[in-house]
C-alpha positions in Angstrom: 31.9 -34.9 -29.7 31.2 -31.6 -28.8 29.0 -29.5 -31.2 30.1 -26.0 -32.3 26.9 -23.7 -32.9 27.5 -20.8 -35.3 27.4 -17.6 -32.8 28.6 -19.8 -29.6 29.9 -16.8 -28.3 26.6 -15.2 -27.9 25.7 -18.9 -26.3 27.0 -19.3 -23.4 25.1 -19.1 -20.2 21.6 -21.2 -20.3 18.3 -20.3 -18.6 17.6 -22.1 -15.3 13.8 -22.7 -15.4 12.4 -22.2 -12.1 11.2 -25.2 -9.8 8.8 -25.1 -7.1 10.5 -24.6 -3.7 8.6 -24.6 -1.0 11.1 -23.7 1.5 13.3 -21.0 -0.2 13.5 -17.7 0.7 12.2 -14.3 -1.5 16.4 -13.7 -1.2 16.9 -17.2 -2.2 14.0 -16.9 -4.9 16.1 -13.8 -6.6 18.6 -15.6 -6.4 16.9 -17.5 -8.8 15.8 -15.0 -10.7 19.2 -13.8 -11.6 19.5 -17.2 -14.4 15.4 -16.3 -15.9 14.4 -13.5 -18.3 12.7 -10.6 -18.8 11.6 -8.4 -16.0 12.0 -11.1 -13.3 15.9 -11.4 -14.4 16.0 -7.4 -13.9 14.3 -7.2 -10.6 16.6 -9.8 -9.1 19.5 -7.9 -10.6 17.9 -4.7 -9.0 18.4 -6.4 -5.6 22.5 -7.0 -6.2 22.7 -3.4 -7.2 21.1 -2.0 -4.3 23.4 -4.8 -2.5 26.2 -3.3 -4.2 25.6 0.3 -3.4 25.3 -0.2 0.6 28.4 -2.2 0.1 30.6 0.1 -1.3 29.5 3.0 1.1 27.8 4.9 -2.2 25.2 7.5 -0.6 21.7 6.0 -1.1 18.8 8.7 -2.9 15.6 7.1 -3.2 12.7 8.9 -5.8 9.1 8.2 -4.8 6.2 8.4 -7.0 2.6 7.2 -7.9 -0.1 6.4 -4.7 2.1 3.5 -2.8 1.4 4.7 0.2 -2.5 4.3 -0.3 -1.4 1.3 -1.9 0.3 -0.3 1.3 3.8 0.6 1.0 4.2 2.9 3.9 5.9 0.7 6.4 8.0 -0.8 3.8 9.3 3.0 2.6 9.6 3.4 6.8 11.8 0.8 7.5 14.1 1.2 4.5 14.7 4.8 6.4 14.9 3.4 9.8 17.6 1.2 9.0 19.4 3.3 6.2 19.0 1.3 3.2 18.7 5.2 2.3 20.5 7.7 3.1 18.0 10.5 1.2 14.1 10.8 0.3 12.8 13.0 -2.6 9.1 12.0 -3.0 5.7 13.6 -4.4 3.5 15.6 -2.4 0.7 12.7 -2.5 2.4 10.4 -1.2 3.9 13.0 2.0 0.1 14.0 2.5 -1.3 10.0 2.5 1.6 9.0 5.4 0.6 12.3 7.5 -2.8 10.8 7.0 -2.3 7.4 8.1 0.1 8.7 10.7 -2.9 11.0 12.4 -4.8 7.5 12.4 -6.5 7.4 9.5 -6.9 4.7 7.0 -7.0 3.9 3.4 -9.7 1.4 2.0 -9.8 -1.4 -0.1 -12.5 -0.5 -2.9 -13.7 -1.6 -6.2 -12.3 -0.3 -9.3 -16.5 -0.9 -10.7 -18.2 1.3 -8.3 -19.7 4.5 -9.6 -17.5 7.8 -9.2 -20.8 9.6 -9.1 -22.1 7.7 -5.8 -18.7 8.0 -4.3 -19.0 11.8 -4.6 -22.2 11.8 -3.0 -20.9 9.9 0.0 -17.5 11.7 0.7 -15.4 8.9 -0.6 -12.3 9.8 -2.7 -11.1 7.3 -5.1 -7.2 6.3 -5.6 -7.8 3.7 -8.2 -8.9 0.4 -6.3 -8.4 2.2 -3.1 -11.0 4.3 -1.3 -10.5 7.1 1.4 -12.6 9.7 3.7 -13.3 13.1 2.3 -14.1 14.4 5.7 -10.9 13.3 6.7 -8.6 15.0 4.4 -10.4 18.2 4.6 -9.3 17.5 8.3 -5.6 16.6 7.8 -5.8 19.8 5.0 -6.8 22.1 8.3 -4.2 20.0 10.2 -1.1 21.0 7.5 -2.6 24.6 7.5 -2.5 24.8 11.4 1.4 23.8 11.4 2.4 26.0 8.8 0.8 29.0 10.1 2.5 28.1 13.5 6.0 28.4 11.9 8.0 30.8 12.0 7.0 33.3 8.9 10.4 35.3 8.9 11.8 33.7 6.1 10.8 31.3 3.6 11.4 27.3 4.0 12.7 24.9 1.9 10.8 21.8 1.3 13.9 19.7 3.8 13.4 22.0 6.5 9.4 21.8 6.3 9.7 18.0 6.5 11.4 17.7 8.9 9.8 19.7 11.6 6.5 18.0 10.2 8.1 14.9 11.1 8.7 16.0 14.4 5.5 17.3 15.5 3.5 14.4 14.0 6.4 12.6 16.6 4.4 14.2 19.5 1.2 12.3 18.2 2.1 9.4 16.4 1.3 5.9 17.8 2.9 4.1 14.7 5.9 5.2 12.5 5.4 6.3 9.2 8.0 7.6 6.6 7.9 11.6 7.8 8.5 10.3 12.0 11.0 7.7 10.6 13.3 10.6 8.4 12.9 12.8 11.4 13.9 10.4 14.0 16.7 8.5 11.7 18.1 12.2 10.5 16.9 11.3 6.9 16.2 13.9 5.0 13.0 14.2 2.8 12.6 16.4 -0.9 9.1 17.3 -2.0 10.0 19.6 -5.4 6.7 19.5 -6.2 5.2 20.2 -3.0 2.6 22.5 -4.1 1.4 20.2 -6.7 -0.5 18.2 -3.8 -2.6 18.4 -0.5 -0.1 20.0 0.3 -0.2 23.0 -1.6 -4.3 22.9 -1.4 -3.9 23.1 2.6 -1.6 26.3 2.9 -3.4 28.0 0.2 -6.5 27.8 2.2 -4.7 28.6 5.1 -3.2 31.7 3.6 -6.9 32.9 2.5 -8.2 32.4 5.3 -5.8 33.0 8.0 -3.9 35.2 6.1 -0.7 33.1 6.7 2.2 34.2 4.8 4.0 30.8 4.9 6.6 31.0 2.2 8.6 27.6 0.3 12.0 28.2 -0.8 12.8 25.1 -3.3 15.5 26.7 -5.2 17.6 26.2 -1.5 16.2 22.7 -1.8 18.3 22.3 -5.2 21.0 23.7 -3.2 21.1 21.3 -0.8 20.6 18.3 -3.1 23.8 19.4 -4.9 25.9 20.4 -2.1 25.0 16.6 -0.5 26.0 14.8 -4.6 29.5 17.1 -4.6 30.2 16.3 -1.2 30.2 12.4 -1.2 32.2 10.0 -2.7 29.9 8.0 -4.8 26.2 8.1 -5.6 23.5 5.2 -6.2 20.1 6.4 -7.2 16.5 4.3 -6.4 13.5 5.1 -8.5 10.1 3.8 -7.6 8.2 5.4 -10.8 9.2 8.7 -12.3 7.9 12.2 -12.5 9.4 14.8 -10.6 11.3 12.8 -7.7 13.1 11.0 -10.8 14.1 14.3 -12.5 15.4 16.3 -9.2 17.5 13.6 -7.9 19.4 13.1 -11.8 19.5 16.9 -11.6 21.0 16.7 -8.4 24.8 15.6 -10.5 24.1 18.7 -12.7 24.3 21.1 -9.6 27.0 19.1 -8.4 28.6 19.4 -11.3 28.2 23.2 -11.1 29.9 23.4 -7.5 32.7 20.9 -8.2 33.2 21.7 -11.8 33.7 18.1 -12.4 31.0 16.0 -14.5 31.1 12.8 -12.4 27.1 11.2 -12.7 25.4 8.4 -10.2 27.7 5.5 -10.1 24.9 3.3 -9.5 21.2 3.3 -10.6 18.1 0.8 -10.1 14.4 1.8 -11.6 11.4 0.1 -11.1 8.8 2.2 -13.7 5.5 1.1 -15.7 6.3 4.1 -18.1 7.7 3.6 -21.4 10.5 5.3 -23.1 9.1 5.8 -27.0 6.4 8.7 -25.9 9.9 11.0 -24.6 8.1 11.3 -21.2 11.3 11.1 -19.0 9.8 8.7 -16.7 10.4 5.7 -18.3 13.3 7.1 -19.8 16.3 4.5 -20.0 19.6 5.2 -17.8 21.7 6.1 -21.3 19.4 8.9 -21.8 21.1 9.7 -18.0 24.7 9.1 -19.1 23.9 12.1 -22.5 23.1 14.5 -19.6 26.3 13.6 -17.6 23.5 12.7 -15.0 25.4 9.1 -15.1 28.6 7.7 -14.7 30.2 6.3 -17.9 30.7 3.2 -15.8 28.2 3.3 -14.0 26.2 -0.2 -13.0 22.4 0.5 -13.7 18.9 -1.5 -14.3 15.4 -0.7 -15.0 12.8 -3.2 -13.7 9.2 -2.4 -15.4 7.1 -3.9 -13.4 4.5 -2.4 -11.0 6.4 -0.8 -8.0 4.3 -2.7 -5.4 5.0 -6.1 -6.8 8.8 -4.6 -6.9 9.3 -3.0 -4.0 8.0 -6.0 -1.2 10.2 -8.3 -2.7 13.2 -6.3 -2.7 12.7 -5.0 0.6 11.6 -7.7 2.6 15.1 -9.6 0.5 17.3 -7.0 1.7 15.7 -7.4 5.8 17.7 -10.9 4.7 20.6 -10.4 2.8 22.1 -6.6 3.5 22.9 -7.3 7.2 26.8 -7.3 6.2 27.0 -4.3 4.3 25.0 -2.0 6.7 27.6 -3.1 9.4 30.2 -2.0 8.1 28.9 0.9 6.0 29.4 4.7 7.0 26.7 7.0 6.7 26.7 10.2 5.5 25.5 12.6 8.9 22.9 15.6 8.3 22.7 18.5 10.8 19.2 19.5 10.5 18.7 23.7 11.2 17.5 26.1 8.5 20.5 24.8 5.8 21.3 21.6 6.1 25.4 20.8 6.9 26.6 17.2 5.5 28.9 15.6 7.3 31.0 13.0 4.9 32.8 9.8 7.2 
């Protein structure tokens, strides 16, 4: 006899504990995942909506945020641009300013979250939490960034895209290793830095403009242009946050802009966020995807998840899973084509 539970509708697909497999695969393990709970049933279903969004030929925006580049995620963030797993980068300033640093053969350092801030001061050595780097050094990539930008030319102003870009290429001329700004240039990806000046960055043209007397100009307003003329253009949209902060806000702005040049409210069909924040404080980092859908930022219908769990436990496992499992879907998918001059031209397959 079969026994009817009060609520059975609520009761109707067990947990599968996990065993111990030694031979499965991280695609395999997620696989898993998808019948546990908690964060590890959300980061498997991260990996099925990012499936999904190559798939269906939505164009791919990725957000990047917090020190995963001093953290070891550089070559991950480069291949996911080298094969198109993205189609677009908007990313902090930090993060921009560690690659150029690894990419002019420097390092980052594992350190010891114990060891006195006061003796690292007094030896040059700059502290990214459990990670250690060269003062010297980044006062030499700062006069590196200042040199480029004071070799520009000064006639008009440049949006954060263009920048990029032409960093990328020139650190092309010198690099003996790929890194994300040599993989957007050479793949045609395009990078956002909204914040720019709120980094290195900003610190190294600053100096550069006191004492050079450089008149280097940013234009970032023409970088929300381009965001929202890329949204209104495509067909669909899927969004990839790896924390918050600004890249998270400028890419959900992007469907406002959009909405401004189409005069349709349409929102990111498909969103995946891996965040440590927490929505109670307000902060819209770890803001929940409905919050999205009250700005028209999101589609009504839109398929979304929010993984929180530290983005360099995340982001391995759902990149080197996707290496495995979105071979199909990138055969078959049509990118979006960027003409890269002073304004960027989209061209839609």
């Amino acid at each position: 006899m079969i026994r009817r539970l009060k609520g059975a509708k609520y009761l109707t697909k067990p947990t599968q504990p996990l065993n111990v497999d030694r031979d499965r695969s991280v695609p395999g393990l997620l696989e898993k995942m998808e019948h546990i709970s908690f964060q590890g049933r959300n980061l498997a279903l991260a990996h099925q909506v990012w499936l999904q969004m190559l798939a269906e030929n939505a164009l791919v925006v990725m957000g990047l945020s917090g020190a995963l580049v001093p953290a070891g995620m550089r070559r991950l963030v480069s291949y996911l641009i080298k094969n198109r797993y993205i189609d677009v980068l908007v990313c902090t300033g930090a993060n921009l300013y560690h690659d150029l640093h690894e990419t002019l053969g420097r390092h980052h350092y594992i350190g010891d979250t114990t060891t006195s801030d006061a003796e690292l001061q007094e030896q040059m050595v700059d502290r990214i939490y459990d990670t250690f780097a060269s003062e010297e050094e980044f006062r030499e990539a700062n006069e590196w960034i200042g040199g480029f930008a004071a070799q520009l030319d000064n006639t008009h102003a440049y949006s954060t895209r263009e920048f990029l870009h032409l960093l990328g290429r020139e650190l092309s001329e010198i690099a003996t290793e790929d890194g994300i700004l040599t993989s957007a240039y050479k793949s045609r990806v395009p990078i956002f830095c909204p914040a720019i000046s709120d980094s290195a960055f900003g610190v190294s043209i600053a100096i550069s403009r006191i004492e050079k007397r450089n008149p280097f100009q940013f234009d970032v307003i023409q970088d929300v242009v381009e965001m929202g003329q890329i949204v209104s253009k495509v067909r669909s949209t899927g969004v990839i946050y790896f924390g918050g902060g600004t890249p998270k806000n400028f890419v959900q702005q992007s469907e406002t802009a959009a909405s401004a040049l189409t005069g349709q409210t349409r929102g990111h069909k498909y969103a995946v966020q891996v965040t440590t924040d927490t929505p109670h404080y307000g902060g819209y980092s770890g803001a929940d995807f409905d919050q999205a859908q009250a700005f028209g930022r999101l589609a009504k219908n839109a398929r979304s998840v929010t993984v929180r769990c530290d983005a360099t436990i995340a982001l391995p496992l759902l990149v080197t899973s996707l290496s495995q499992t979105a071979s199909k879907a990138l055969r078959t998918r049509k990118r979006v084509q960027f003409i890269f001059a002073r304004d960027l031209t989209i061209q839609v397959p």
